[in-house]
C-alpha positions, 0 to 999 in steps of 0.5 A, spaced: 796 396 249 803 392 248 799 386 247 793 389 242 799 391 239 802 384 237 796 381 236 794 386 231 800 384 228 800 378 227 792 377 225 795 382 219 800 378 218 795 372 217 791 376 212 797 377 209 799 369 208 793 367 206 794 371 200 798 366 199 793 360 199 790 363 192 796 359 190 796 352 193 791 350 188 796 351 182 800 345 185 794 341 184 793 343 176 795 349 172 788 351 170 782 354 174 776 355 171 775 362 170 767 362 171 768 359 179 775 365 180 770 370 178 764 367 183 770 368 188 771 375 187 764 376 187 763 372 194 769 376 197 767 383 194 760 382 198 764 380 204 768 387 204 762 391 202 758 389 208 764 390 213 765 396 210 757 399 210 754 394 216 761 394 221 765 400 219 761 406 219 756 402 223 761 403 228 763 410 226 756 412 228 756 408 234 763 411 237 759 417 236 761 420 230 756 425 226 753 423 219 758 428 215 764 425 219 762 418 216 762 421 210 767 425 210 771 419 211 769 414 206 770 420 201 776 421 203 778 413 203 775 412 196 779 419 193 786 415 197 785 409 193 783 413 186 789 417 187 794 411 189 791 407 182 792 413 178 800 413 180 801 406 178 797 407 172 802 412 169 808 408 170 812 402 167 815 396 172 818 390 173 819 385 178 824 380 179 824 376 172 818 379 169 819 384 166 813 390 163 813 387 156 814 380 157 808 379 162 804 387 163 799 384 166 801 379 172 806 385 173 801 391 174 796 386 178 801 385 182 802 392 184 795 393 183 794 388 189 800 391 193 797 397 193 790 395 195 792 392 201 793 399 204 786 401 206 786 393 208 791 394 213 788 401 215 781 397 216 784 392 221 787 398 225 782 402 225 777 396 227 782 394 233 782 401 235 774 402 237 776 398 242 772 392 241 778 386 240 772 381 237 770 387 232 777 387 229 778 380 229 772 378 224 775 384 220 781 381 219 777 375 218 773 378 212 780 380 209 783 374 210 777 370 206 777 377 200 785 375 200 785 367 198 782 369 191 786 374 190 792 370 190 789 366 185 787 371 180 795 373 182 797 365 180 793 365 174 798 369 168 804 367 173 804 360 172 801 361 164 808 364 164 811 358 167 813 361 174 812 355 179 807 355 185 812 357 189 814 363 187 807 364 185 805 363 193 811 368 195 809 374 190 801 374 192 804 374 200 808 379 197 802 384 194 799 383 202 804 386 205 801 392 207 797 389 211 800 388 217 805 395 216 799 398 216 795 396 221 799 397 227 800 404 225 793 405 224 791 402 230 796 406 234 794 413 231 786 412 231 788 409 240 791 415 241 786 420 237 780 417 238 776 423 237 778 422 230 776 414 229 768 415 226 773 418 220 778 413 220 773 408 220 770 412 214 775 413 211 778 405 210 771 403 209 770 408 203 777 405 200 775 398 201 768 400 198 772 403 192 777 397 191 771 393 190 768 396 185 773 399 181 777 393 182 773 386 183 766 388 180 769 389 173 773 383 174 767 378 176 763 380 169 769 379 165 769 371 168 762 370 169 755 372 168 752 379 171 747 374 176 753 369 178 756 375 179 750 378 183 749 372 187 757 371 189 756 378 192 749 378 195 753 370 199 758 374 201 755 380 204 749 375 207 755 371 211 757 378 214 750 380 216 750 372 219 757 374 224 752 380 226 746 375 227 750 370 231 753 375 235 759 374 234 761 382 233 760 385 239 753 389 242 751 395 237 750 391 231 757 391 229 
């Protein structure tokens, strides 16, 4: 158990720090075209889609769990993420040197992204607690890909206003840091209470599910076309499907 428990931690933590990678182009240059940004968030959003429909509550059901669990944890993941959004919506922040009048947009992302890498945390600790340590890795591994554009779509008014790639990596590892604080308490809890896994399973895919089209759908239209933004998403959720083929997630299709 000791063991898991770290290597939970330090996947998460990698996940986190390639939230950070998003930034490393901007050392290169200081534009990025918004048409390719928005192919990103489409490919990304396609992967964590089909982990959370094809892996996470295909996993549920194979754990045993009922039809309605499964939905109950998917609609209770979904109404977490609302809830935590609506929060951030209804007040005003700061962060560092940047203040809400200043730069409301690279603030309210930055939290928007920080708040979001909640249910990711809680997917990477659900996903270890099944048990099935690959199954848990490759999840990890989806929301390490999903990190790298968010970092990006985090530099981009970042360094508009003149903030150095540096800090710009240090900010987007920032809004990850859920991840690996969320994981190992997840991974924890749904070990010890394994009859509730099939609704934790549910739940952080439901959130994830709600992240992408609340969030990342939106995002793509306004980047780049509705068929770029559909094949981005279909890339994405065929490169999940193709893990499952290769038999890269354990037996069981998932």
């Amino acid at each position: 158990m000791n063991s898991t428990v770290w290597q939970v931690f330090w996947v998460a933590l990698l996940t986190d720090l390639a939230c950070g990678l998003g930034a490393v182009p901007f050392a290169f240059t200081k534009v990025m075209s918004s048409r390719w940004q928005g192919l990103s968030y489409a490919f990304a959003g396609g992967m964590m889609v089909s982990a959370a429909t094809f892996s996470l509550a295909a996993q549920g059901i194979e754990h045993g769990g009922a039809a309605w669990e499964i939905v109950l944890g998917l609609l209770g993941g979904a109404a977490f993420f609302w809830w935590t959004a609506t929060l951030l919506d209804k007040k005003d922040w700061t962060i560092g040197d940047l203040s809400v009048a200043d730069s409301r947009k690279s603030v309210l992302l930055i939290l928007t992204m920080t708040i979001h890498s909640i249910p990711e945390g809680l997917a990477i600790g659900v996903g270890y607690a099944t048990g099935q340590l690959k199954f848990g890795l490759l999840l990890a591994m989806a929301i390490g890909v999903h990190n790298i554009p968010e970092g990006i779509a985090i530099s981009l008014p970042l360094k508009a206003k003149g903030v150095s790639t540096w800090k710009c990596f240090w900010y987007a590892v920032l809004t990850s840091v859920p991840q690996p604080l969320f994981a190992v308490p997840a991974f924890l809890f749904f070990s010890a209470f394994k009859p509730l896994l099939p609704v934790g399973l549910g739940f952080a895919g439901g959130a994830m599910i709600y992240l992408v089209i609340a969030e990342l759908i939106p995002e793509c239209s306004a980047l780049c076309t509705k068929h770029e933004t559909a094949w981005g998403f279909m890339l994405g959720l065929v490169m999940m499907l193709l893990f499952n083929a290769a038999n890269v997630y354990p037996s069981g299709g998932a």
